[in-house]
PQR file with spaces between the fields and no chain letter, atoms N, CA, C, O and H, PARSE charges and radii, in Angstrom:
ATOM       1  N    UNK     1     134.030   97.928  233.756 -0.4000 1.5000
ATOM       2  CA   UNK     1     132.791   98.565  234.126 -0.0000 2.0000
ATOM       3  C    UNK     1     132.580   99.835  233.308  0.5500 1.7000
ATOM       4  O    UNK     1     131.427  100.162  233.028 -0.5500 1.4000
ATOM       5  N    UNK     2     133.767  100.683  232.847 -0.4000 1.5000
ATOM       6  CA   UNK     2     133.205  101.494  232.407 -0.0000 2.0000
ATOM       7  C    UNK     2     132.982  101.629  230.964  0.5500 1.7000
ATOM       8  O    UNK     2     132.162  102.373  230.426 -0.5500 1.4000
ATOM       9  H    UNK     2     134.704  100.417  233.074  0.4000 1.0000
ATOM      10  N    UNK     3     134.076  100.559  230.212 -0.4000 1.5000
ATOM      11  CA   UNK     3     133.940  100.028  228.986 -0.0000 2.0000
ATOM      12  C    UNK     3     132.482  100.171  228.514  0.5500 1.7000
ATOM      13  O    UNK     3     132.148  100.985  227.653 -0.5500 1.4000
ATOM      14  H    UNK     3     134.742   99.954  230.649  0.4000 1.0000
ATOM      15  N    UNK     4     131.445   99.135  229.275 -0.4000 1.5000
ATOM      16  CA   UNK     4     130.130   98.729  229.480 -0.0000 2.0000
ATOM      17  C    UNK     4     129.497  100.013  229.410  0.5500 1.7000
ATOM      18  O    UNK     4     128.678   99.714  228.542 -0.5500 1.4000
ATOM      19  H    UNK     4     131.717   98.473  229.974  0.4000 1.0000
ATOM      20  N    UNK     5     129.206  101.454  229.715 -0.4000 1.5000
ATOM      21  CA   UNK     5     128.557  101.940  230.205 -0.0000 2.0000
ATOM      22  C    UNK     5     128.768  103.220  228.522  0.5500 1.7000
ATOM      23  O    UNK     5     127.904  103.539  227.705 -0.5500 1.4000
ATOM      24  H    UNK     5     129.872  101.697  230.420  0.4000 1.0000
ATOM      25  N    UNK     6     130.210  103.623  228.592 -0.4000 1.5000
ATOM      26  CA   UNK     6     130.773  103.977  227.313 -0.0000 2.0000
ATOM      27  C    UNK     6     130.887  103.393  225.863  0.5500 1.7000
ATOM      28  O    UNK     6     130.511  103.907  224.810 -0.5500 1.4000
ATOM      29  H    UNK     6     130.912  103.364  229.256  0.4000 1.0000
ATOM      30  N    UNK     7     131.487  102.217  226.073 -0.4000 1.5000
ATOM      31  CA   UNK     7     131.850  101.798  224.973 -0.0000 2.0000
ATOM      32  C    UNK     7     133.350  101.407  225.168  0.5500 1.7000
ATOM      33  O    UNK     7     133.812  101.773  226.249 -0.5500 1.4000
ATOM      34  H    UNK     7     131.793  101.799  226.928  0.4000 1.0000
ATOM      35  N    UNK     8     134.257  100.693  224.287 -0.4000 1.5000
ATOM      36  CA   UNK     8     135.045  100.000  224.246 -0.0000 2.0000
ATOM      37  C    UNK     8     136.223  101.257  223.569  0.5500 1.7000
ATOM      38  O    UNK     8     137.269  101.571  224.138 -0.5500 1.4000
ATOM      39  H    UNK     8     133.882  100.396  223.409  0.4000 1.0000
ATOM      40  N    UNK     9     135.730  101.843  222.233 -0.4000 1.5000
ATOM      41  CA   UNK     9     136.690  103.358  222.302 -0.0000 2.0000
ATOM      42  C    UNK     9     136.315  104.655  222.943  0.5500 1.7000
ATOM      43  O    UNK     9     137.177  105.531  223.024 -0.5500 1.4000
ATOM      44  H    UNK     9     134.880  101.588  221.771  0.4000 1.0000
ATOM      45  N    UNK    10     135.028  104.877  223.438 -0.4000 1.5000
ATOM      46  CA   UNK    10     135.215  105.820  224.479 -0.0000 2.0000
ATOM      47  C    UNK    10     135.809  105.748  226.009  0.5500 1.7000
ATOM      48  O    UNK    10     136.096  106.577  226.873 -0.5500 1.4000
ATOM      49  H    UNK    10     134.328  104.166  223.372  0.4000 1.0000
ATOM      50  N    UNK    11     135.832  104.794  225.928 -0.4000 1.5000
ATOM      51  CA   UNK    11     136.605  104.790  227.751 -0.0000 2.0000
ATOM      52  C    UNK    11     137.854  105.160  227.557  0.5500 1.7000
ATOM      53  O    UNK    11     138.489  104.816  226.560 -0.5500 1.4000
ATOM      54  H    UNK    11     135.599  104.121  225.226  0.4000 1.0000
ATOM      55  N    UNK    12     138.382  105.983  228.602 -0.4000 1.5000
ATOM      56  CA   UNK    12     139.479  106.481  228.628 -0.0000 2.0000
ATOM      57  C    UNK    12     139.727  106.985  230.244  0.5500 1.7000
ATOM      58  O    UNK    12     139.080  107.637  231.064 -0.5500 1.4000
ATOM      59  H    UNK    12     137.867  106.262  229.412  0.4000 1.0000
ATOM      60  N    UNK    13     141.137  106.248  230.207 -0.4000 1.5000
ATOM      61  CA   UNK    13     141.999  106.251  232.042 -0.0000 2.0000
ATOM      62  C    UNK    13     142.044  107.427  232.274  0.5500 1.7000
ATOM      63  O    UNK    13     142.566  108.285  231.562 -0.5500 1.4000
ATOM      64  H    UNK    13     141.662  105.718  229.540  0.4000 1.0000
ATOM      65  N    UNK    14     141.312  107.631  233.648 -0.4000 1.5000
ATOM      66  CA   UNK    14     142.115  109.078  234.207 -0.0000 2.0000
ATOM      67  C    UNK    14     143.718  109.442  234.627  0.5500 1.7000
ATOM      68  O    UNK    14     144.267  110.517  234.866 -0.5500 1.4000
ATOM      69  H    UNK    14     140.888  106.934  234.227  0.4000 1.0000
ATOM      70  N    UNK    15     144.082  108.408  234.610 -0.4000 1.5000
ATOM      71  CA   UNK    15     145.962  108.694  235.175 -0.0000 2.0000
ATOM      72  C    UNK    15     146.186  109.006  233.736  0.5500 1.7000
ATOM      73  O    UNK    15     147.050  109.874  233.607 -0.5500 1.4000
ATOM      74  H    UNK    15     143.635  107.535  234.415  0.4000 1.0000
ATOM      75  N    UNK    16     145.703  108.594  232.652 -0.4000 1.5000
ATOM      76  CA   UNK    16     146.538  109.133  231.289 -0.0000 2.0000
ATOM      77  C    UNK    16     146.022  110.062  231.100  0.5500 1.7000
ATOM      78  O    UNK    16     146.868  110.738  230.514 -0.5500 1.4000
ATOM      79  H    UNK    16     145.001  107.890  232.757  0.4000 1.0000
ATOM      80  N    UNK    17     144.936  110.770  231.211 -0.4000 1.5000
ATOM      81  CA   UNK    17     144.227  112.492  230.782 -0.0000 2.0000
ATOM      82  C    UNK    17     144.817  113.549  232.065  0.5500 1.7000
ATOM      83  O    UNK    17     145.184  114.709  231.875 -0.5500 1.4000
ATOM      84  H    UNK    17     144.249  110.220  231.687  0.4000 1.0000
ATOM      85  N    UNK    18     144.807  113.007  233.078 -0.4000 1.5000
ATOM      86  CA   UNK    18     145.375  113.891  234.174 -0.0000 2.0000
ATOM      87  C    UNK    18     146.445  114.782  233.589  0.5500 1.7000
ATOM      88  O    UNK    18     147.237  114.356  232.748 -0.5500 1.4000
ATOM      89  H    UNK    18     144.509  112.065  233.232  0.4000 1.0000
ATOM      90  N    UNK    19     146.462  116.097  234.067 -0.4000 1.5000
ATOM      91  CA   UNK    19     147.846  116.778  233.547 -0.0000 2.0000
ATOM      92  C    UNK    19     149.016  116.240  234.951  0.5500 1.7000
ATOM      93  O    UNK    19     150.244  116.167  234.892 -0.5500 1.4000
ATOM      94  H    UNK    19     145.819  116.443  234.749  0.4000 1.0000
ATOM      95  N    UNK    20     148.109  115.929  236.131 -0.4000 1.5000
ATOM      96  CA   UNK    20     149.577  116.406  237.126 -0.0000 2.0000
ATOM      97  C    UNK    20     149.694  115.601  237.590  0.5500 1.7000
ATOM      98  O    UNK    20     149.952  115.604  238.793 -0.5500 1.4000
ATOM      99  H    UNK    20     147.112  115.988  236.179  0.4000 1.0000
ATOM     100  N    UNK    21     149.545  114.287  236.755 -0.4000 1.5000
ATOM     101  CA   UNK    21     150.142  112.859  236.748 -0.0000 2.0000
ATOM     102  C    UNK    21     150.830  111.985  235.776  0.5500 1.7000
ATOM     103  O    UNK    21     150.724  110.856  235.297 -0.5500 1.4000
ATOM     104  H    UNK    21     149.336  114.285  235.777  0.4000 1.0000
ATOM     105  N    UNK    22     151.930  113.510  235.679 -0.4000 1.5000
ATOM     106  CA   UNK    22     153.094  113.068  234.450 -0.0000 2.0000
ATOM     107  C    UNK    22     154.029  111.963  234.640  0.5500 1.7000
ATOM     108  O    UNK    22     154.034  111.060  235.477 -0.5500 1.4000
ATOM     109  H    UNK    22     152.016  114.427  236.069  0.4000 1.0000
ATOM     110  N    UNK    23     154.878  112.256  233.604 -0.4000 1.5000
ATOM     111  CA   UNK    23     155.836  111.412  233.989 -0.0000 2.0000
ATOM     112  C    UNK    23     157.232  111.915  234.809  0.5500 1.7000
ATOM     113  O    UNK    23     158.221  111.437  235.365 -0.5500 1.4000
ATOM     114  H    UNK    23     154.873  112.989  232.924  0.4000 1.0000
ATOM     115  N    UNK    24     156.539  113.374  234.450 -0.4000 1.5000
ATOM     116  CA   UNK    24     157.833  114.177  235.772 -0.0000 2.0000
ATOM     117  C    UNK    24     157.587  113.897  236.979  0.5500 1.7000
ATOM     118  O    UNK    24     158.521  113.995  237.775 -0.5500 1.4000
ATOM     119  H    UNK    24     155.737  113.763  233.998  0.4000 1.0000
ATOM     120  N    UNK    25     156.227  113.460  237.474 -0.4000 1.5000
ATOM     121  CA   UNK    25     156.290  112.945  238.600 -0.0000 2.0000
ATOM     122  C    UNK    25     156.345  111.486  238.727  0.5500 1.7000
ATOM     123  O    UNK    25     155.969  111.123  239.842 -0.5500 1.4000
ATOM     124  H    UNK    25     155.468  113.380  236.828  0.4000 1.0000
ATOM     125  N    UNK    26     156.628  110.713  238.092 -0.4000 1.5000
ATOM     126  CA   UNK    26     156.951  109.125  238.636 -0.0000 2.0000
ATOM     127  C    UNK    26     158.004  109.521  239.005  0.5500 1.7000
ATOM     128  O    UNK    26     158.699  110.492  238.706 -0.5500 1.4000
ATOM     129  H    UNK    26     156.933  111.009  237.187  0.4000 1.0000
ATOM     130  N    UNK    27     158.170  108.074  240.216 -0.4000 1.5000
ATOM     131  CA   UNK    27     159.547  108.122  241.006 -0.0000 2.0000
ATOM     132  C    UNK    27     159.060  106.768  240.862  0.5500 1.7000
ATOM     133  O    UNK    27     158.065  106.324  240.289 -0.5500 1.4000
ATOM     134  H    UNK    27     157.605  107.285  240.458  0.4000 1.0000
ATOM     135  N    UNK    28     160.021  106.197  241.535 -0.4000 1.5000
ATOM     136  CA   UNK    28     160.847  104.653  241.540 -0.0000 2.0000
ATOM     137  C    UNK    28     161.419  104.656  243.061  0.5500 1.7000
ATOM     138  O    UNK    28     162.269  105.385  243.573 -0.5500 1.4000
ATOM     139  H    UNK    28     160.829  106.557  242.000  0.4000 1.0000
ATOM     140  N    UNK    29     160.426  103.263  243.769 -0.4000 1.5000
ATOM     141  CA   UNK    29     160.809  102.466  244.954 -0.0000 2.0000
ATOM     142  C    UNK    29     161.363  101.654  244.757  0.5500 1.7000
ATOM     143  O    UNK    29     160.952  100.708  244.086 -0.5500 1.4000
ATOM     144  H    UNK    29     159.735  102.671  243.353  0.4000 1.0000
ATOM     145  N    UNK    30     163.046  101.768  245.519 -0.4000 1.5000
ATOM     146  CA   UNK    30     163.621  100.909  245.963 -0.0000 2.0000
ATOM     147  C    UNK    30     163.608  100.224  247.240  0.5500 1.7000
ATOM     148  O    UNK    30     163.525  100.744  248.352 -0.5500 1.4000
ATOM     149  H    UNK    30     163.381  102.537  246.064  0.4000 1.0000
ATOM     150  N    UNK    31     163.717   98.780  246.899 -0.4000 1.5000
ATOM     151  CA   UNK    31     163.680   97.866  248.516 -0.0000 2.0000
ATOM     152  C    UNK    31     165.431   98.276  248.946  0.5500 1.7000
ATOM     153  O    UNK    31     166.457   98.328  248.268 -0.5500 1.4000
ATOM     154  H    UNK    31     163.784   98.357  245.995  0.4000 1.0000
ATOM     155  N    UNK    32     165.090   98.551  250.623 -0.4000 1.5000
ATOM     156  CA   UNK    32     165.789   99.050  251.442 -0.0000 2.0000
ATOM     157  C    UNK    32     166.822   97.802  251.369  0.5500 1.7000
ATOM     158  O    UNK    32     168.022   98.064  251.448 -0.5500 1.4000
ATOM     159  H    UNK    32     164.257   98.508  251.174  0.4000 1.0000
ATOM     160  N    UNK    33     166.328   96.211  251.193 -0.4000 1.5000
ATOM     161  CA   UNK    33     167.212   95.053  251.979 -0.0000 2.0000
ATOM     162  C    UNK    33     168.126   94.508  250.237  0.5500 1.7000
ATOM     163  O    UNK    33     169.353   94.440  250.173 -0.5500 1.4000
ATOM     164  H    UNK    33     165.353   95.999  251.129  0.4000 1.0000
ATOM     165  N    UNK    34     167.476   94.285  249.384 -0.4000 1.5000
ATOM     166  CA   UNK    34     167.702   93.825  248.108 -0.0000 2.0000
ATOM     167  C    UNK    34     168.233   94.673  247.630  0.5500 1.7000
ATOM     168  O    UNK    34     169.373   94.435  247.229 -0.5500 1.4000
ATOM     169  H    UNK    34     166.479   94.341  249.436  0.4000 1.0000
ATOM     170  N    UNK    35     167.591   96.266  247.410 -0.4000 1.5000
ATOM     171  CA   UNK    35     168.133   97.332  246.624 -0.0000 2.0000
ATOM     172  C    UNK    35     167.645   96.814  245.302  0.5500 1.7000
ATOM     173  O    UNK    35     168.629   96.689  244.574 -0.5500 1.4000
ATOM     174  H    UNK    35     166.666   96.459  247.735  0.4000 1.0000
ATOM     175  N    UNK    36     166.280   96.375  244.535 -0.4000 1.5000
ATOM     176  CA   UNK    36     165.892   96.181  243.540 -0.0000 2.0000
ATOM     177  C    UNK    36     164.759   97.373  243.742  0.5500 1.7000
ATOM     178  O    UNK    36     164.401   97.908  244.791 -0.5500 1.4000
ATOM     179  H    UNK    36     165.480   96.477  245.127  0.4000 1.0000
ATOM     180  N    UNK    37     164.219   97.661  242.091 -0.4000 1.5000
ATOM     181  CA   UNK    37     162.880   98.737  241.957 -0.0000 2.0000
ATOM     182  C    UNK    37     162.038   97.864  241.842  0.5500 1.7000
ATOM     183  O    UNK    37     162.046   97.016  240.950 -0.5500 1.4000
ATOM     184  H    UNK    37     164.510   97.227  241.238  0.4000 1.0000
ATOM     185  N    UNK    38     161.102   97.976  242.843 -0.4000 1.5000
ATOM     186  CA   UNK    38     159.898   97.012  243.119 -0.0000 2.0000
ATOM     187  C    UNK    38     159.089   97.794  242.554  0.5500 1.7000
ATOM     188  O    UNK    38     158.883   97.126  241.541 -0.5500 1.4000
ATOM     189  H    UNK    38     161.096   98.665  243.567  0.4000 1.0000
ATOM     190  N    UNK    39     158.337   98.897  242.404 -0.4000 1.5000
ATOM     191  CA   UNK    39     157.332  100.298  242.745 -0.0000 2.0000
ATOM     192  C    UNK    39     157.338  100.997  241.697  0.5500 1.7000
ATOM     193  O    UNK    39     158.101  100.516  240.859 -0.5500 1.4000
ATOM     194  H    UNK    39     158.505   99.440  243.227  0.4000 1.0000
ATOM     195  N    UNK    40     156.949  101.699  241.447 -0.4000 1.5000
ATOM     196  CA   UNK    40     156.475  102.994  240.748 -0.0000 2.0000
ATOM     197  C    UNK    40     155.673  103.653  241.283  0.5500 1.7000
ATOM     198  O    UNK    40     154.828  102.936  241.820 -0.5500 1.4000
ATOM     199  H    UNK    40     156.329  102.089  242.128  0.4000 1.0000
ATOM     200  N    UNK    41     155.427  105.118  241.470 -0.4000 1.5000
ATOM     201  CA   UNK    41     154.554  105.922  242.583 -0.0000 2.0000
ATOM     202  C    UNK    41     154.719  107.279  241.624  0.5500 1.7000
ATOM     203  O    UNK    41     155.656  107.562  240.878 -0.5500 1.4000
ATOM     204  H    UNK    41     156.113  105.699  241.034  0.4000 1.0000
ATOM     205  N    UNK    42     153.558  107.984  241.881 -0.4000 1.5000
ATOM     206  CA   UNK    42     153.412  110.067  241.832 -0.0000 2.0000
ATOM     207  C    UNK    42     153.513  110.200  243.052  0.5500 1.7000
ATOM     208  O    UNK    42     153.207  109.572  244.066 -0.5500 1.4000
ATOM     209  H    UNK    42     152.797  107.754  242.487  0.4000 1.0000
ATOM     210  N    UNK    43     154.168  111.460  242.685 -0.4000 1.5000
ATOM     211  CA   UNK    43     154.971  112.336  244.392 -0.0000 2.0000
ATOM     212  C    UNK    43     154.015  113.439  243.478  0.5500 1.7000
ATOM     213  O    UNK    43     153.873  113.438  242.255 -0.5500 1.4000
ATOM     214  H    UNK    43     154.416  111.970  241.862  0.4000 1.0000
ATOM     215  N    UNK    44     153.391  114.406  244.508 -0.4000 1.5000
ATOM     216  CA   UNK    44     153.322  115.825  243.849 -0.0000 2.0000
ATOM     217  C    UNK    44     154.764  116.907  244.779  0.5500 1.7000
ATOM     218  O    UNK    44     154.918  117.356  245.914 -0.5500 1.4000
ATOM     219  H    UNK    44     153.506  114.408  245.501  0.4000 1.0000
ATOM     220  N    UNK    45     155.476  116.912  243.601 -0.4000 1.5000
ATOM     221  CA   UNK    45     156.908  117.784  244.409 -0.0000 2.0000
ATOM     222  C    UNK    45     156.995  119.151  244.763  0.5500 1.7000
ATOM     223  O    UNK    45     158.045  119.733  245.035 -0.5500 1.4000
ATOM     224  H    UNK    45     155.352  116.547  242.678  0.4000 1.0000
ATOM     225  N    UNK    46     155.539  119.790  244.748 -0.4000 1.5000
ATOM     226  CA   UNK    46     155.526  121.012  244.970 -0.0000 2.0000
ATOM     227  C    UNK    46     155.133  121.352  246.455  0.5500 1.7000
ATOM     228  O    UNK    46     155.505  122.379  247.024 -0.5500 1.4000
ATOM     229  H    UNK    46     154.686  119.317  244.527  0.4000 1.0000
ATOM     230  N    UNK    47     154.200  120.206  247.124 -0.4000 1.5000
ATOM     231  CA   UNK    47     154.359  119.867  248.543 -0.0000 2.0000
ATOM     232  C    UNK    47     154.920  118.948  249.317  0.5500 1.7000
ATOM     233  O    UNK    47     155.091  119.005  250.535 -0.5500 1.4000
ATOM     234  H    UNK    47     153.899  119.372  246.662  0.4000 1.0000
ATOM     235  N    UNK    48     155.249  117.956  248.453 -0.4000 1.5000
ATOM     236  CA   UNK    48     156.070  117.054  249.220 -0.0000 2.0000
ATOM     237  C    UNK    48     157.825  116.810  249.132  0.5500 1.7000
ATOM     238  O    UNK    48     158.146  115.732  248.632 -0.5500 1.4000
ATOM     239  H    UNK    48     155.110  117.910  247.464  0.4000 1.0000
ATOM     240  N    UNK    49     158.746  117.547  249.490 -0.4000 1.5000
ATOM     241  CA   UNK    49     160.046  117.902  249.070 -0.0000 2.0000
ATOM     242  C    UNK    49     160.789  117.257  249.805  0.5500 1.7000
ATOM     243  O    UNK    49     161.975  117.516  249.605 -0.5500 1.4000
ATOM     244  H    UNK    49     158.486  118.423  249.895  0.4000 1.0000
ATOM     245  N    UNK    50     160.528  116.242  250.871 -0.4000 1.5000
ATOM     246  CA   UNK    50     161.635  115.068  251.360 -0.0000 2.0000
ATOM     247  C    UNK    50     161.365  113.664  250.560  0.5500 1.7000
ATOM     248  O    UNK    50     160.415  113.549  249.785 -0.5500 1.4000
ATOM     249  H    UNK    50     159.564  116.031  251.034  0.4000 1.0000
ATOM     250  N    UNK    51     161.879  113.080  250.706 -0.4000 1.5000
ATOM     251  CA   UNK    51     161.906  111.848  249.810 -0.0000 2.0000
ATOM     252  C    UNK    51     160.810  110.997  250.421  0.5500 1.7000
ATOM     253  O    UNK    51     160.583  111.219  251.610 -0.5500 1.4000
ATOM     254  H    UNK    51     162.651  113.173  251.335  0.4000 1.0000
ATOM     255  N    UNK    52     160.405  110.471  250.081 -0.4000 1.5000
ATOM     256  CA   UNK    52     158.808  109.229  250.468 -0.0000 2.0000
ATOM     257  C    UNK    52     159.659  107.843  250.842  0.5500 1.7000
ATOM     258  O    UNK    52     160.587  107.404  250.164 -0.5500 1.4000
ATOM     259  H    UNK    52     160.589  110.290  249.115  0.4000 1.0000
ATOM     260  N    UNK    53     159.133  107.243  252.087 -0.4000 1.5000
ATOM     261  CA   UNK    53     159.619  106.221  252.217 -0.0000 2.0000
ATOM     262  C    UNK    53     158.317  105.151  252.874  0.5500 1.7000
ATOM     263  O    UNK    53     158.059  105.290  254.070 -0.5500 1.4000
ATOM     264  H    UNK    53     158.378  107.600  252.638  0.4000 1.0000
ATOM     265  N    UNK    54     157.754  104.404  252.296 -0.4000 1.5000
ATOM     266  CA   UNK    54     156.989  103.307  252.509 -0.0000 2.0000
ATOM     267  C    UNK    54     157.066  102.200  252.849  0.5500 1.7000
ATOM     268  O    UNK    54     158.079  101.783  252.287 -0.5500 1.4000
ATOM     269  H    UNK    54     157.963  104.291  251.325  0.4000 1.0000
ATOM     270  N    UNK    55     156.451  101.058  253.686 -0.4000 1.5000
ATOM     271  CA   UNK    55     156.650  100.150  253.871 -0.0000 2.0000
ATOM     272  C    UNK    55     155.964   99.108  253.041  0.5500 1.7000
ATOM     273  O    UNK    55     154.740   99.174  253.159 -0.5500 1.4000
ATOM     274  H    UNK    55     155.629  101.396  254.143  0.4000 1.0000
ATOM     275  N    UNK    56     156.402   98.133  252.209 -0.4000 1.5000
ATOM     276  CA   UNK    56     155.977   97.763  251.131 -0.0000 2.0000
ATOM     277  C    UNK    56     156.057   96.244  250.855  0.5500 1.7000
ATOM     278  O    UNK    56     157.008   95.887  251.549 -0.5500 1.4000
ATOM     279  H    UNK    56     157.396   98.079  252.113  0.4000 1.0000
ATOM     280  N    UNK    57     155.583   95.188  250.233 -0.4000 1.5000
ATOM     281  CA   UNK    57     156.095   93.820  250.240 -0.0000 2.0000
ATOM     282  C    UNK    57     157.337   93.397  248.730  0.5500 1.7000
ATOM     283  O    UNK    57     156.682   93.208  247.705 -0.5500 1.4000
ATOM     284  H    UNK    57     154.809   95.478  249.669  0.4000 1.0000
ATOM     285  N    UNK    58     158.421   93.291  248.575 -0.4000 1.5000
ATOM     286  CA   UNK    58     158.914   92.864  248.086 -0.0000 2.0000
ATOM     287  C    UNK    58     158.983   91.591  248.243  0.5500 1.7000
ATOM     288  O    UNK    58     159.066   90.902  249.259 -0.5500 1.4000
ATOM     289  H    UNK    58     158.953   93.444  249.408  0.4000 1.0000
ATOM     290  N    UNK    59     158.909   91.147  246.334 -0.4000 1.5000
ATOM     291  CA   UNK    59     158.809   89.750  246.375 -0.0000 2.0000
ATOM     292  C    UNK    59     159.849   88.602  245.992  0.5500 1.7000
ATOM     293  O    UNK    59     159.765   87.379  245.882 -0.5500 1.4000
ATOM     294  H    UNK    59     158.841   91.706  245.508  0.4000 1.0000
ATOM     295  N    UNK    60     161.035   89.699  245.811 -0.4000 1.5000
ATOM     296  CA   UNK    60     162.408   89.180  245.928 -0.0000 2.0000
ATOM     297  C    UNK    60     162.738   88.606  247.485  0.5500 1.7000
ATOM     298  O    UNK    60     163.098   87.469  247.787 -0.5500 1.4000
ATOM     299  H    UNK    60     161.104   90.692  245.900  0.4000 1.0000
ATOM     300  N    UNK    61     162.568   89.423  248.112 -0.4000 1.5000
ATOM     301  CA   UNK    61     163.116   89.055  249.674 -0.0000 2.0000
ATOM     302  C    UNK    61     161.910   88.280  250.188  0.5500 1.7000
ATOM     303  O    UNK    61     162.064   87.339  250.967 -0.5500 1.4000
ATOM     304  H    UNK    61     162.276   90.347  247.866  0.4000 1.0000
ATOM     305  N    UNK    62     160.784   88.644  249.786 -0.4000 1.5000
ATOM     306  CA   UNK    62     159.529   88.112  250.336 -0.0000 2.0000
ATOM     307  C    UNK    62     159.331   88.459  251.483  0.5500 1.7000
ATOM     308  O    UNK    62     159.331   87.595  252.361 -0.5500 1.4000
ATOM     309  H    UNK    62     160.660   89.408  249.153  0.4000 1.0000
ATOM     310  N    UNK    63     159.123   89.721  251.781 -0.4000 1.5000
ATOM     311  CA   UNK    63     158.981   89.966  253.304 -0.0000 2.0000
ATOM     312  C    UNK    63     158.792   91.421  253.015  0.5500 1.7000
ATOM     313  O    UNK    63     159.210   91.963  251.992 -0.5500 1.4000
ATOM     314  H    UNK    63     159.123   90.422  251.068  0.4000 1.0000
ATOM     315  N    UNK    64     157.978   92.171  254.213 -0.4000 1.5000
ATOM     316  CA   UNK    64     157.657   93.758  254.054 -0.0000 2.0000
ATOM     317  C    UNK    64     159.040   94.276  254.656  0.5500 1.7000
ATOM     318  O    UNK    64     159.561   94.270  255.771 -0.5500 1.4000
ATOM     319  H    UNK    64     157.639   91.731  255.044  0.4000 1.0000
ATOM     320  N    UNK    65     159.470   94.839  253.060 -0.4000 1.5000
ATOM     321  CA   UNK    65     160.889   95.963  254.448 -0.0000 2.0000
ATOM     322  C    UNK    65     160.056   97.874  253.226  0.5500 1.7000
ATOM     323  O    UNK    65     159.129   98.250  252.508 -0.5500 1.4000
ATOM     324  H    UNK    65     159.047   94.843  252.154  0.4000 1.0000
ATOM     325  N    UNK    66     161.229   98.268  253.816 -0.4000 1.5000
ATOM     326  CA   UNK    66     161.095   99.557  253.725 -0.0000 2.0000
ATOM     327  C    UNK    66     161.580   99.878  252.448  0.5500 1.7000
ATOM     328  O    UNK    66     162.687   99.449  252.122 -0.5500 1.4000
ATOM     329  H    UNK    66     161.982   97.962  254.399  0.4000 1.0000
ATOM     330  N    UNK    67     160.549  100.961  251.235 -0.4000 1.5000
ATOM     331  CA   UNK    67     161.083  100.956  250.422 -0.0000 2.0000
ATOM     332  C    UNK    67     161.439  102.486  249.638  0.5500 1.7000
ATOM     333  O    UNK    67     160.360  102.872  249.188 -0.5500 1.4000
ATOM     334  H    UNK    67     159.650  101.310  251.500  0.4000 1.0000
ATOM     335  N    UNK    68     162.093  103.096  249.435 -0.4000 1.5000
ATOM     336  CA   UNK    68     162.336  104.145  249.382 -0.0000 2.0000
ATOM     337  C    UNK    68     163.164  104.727  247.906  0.5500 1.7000
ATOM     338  O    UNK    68     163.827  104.180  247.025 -0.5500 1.4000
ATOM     339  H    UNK    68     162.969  102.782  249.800  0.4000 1.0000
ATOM     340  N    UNK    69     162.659  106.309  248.228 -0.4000 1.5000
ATOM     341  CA   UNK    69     162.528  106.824  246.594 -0.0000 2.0000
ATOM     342  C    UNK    69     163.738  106.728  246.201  0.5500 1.7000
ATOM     343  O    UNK    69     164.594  107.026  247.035 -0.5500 1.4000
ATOM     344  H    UNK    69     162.120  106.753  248.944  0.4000 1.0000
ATOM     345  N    UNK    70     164.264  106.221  244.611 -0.4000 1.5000
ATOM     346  CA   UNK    70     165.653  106.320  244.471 -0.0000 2.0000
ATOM     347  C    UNK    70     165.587  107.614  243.326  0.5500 1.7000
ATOM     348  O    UNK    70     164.719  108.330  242.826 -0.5500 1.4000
ATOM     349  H    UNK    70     163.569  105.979  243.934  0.4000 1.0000
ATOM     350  N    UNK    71     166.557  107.498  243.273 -0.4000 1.5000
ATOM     351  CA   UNK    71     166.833  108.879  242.312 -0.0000 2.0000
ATOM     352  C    UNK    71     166.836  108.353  240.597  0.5500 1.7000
ATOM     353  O    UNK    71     167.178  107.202  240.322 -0.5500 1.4000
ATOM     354  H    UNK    71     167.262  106.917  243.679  0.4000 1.0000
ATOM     355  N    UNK    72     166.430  109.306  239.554 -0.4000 1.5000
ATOM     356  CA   UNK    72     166.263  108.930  238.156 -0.0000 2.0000
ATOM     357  C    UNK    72     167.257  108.583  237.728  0.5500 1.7000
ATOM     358  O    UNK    72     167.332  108.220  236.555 -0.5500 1.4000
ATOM     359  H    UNK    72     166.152  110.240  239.777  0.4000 1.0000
């Protein structure tokens, strides 16, 4: 849609121009039951300082379990 409206080299993603949606903030969800990285997510870590834990569908186990931030 916005290709269309811009053009094909003017369009450009906001998650890639954003400043405070680096890559210092990706984190990585792990499934609670498998222990595989299903996820990728932004935390902003300047208000949120416990770890994020979501309920999510992994499609290894195939079933919603709980999936939570692992460390880099």
């Amino acid at each position: 849609m916005v290709e269309r409206v811009l053009g094909k080299n003017e369009a450009v993603s906001p998650i890639l121009t954003s400043g405070s949606m680096s890559q210092d903030n990706l984190i990585k969800m792990k499934c609670g039951k498998c222990k595989r990285f299903n996820y990728y997510t932004f935390k902003n870590k300047k208000k949120v300082e416990r770890a994020i834990t979501l309920k999510k569908f992994c499609k290894w186990c195939r079933a919603h379990t709980e999936h939570k931030e692992a460390k880099k």
